[in-house]
C-alpha positions as CSV (number, residue, x, y, z in Angstrom):
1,X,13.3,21.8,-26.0
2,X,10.1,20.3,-24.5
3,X,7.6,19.8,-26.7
4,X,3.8,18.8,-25.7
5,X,3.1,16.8,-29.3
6,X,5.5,13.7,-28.9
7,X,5.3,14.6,-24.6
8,X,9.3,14.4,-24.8
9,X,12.1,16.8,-24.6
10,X,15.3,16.8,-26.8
11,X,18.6,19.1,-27.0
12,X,22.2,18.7,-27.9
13,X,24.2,17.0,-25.2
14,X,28.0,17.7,-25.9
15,X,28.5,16.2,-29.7
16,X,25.4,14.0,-29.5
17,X,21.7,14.9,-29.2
18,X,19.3,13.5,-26.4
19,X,15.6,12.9,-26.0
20,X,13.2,12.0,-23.2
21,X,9.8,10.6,-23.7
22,X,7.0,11.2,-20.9
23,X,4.6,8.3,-21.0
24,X,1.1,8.4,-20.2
25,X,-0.1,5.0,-21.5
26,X,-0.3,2.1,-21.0
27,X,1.5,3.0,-17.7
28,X,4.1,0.0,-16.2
29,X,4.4,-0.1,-12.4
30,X,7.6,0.1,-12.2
31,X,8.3,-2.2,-9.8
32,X,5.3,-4.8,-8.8
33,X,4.8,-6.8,-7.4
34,X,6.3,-5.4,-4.4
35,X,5.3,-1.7,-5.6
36,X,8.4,0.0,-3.8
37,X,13.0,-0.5,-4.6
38,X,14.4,-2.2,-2.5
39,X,16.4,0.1,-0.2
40,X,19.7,-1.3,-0.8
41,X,18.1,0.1,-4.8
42,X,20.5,2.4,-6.4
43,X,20.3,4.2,-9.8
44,X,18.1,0.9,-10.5
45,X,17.7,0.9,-14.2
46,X,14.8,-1.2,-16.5
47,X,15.5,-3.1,-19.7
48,X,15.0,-1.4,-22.9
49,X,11.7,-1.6,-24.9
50,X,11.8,0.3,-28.0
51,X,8.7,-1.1,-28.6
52,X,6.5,0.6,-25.9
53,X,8.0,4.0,-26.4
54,X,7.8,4.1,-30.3
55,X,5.1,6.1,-30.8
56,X,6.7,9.1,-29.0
57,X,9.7,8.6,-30.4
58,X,8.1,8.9,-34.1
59,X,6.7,12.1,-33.0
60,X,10.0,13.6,-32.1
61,X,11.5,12.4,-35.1
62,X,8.4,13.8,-37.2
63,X,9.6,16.9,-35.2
64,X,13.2,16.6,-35.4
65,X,14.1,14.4,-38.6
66,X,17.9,14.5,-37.9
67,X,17.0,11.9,-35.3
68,X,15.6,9.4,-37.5
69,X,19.5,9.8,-39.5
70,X,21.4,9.8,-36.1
71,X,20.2,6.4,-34.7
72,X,20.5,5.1,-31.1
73,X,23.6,5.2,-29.0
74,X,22.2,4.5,-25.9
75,X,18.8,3.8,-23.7
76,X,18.6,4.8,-20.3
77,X,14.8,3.3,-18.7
78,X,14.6,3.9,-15.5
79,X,11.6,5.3,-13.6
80,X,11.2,9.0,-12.4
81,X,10.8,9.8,-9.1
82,X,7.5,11.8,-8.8
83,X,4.2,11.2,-7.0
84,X,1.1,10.0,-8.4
85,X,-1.0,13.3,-7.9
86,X,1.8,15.2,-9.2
87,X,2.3,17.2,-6.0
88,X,5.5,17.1,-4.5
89,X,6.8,15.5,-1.3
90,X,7.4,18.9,0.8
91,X,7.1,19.0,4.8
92,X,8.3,17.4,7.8
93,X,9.8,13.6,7.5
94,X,8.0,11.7,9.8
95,X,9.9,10.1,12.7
96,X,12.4,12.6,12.2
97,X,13.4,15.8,13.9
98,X,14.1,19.1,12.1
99,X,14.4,17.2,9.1
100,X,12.0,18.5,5.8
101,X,11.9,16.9,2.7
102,X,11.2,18.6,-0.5
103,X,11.1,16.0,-3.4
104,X,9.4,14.1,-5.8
105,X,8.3,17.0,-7.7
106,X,6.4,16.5,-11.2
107,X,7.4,20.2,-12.8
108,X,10.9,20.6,-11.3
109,X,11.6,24.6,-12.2
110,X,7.5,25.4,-12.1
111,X,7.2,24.2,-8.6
112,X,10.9,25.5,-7.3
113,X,9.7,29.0,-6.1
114,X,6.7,27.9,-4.4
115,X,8.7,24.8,-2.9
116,X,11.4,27.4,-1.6
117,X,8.6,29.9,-0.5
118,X,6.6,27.2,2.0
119,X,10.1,24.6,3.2
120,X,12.1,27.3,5.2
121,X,8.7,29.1,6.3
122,X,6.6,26.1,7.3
123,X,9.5,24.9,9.2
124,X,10.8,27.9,11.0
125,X,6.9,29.7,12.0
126,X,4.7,26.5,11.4
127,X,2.1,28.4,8.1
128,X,3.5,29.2,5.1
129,X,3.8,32.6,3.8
130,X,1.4,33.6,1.6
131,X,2.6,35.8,-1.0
């Protein structure tokens, strides 16, 4: 379930429940100074900090009280790959030919038709189909 008053989703994964928080302050820059991964990066994870995310995570147990009883197994911070407008990365990769990119996108499912409407036809006749 997503839920817009702790910004977080939560569900039942296998025997054990899960929750995501979506931050909106204070923001961290994931990784300054240099702004950008490394490229060698992979599945690059963050330490945990409890501390920053606790006010969404006593919303969702305000919502949800079992997950005040369950506790913490485990904390996965790593960052999540969208852009900073929000819109997604969709069109040609530059310096590359016949190769699109569609990624980065902030609403995953909401944007999917839209993305799959505008990749195959911007690449194939140049405009996007309008609908």
């Amino acid at each position: 379930m997503r839920d817009s008053y702790s910004s977080a989703y939560f569900r039942q994964e296998q025997k054990s429940g899960l929750m995501g928080v979506y931050e909106d302050s204070p923001l961290r820059e994931a990784w300054a100074p240099e702004g950008h991964p490394a490229w060698e990066s992979s599945n690059e994870l963050f330490p945990d900090d409890l501390d920053r995310i606790a006010p969404w995570l006593e919303r969702v147990i305000e919502r949800m009280p079992i997950f005040g009883d369950a506790g913490i197994r485990k904390v996965i911070n790593g960052a999540i790959p969208h852009t900073p407008d929000g819109a997604p990365l969709l069109g040609p990769a530059p310096g590359l030919k016949n190769f699109w990119m569609c990624c980065g996108t902030s609403f995953g499912i909401a944007q999917a038709a839209a993305a799959a409407n505008t990749s195959p036809n911007g690449c194939c006749t140049a405009m996007p189909r309008s609908t």
